[in-house]
N, C-alpha and C positions, 0 to 999 in steps of 0.2 A: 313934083309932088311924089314922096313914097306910094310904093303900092300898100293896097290893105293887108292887114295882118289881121287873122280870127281872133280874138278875146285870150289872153292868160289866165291861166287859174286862178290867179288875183286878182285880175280884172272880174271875172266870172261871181268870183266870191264876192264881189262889191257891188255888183248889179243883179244877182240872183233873188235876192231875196225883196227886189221893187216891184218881179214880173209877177202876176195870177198862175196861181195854181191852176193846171187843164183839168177837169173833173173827168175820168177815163167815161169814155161814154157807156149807156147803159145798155144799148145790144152789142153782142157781140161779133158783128157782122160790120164790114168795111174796114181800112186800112188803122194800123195802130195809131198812135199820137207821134207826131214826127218831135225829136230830141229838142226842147226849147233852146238850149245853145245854142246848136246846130242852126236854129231858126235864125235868131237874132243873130249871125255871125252872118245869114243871108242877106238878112234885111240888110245889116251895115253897110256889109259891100255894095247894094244896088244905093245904097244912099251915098257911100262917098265915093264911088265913081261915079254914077250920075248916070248910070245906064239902063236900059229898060229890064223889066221884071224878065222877059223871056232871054234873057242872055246872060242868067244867071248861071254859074260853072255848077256843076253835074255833084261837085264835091257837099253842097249844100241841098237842103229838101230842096221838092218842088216849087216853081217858081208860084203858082197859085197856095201852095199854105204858104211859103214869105210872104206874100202880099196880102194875103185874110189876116194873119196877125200882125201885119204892120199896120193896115188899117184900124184895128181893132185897139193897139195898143197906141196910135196916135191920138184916135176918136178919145179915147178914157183918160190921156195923160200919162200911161207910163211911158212913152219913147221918150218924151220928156225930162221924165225925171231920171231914167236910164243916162239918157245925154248930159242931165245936170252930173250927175253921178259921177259920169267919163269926165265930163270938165274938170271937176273939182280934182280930179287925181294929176299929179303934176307931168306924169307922161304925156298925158291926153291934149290935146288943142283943138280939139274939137268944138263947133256950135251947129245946134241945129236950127237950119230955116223951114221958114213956114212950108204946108203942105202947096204942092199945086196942083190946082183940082184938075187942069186938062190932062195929068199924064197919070195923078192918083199918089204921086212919092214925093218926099220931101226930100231934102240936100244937106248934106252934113259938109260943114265948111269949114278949113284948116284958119285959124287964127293966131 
């Protein structure tokens, strides 16, 4: 299996526009909004190696916002449609399988 690669600009530009917008929050007190790329480039990697959230590399947010918005974007359907998105582009061979609820992450499978 190749190792992961973070997102292309192209890639980015095909998927960008299926994520929600963050509404900056309204005090101004606790940390900014972590880079949504940056996120989703987290997420991926813990989904297609299959590894736990805490052993995500240092180059990505923290491992608690990847995992608030992978839940968050599971629960509503865009990982989803993210995934359809990668699929349909002819680099990508990617599928996503279902959540598992004992570890909280789902498995992005090479096809």
């Amino acid at each position: 299996m190749k190792p992961y690669r973070d997102m292309s600009d192209e890639e980015w530009q095909m998927v960008a526009p299926l994520l929600p917008e963050l509404r900056p929050r309204s005090e101004l007190r606790g940390r900014p909004l972590a880079n949504t790329r940056a996120v989703l480039n987290g997420v991926l990697w813990v989904m297609y190696s299959g590894a736990s959230w805490s052993t995500l590399p240092r180059k990505y947010p923290s491992y608690q916002t990847c995992h608030r918005r992978f839940k968050s974007w599971h629960d509503s359907g865009v990982l989803a449609r993210v995934m359809l998105a990668k699929a349909h582009d002819p680099i990508s061979t990617l599928r996503l399988l279902p959540l598992n609820p004992a570890s909280g992450t789902a498995v992005v499978q090479r096809f």
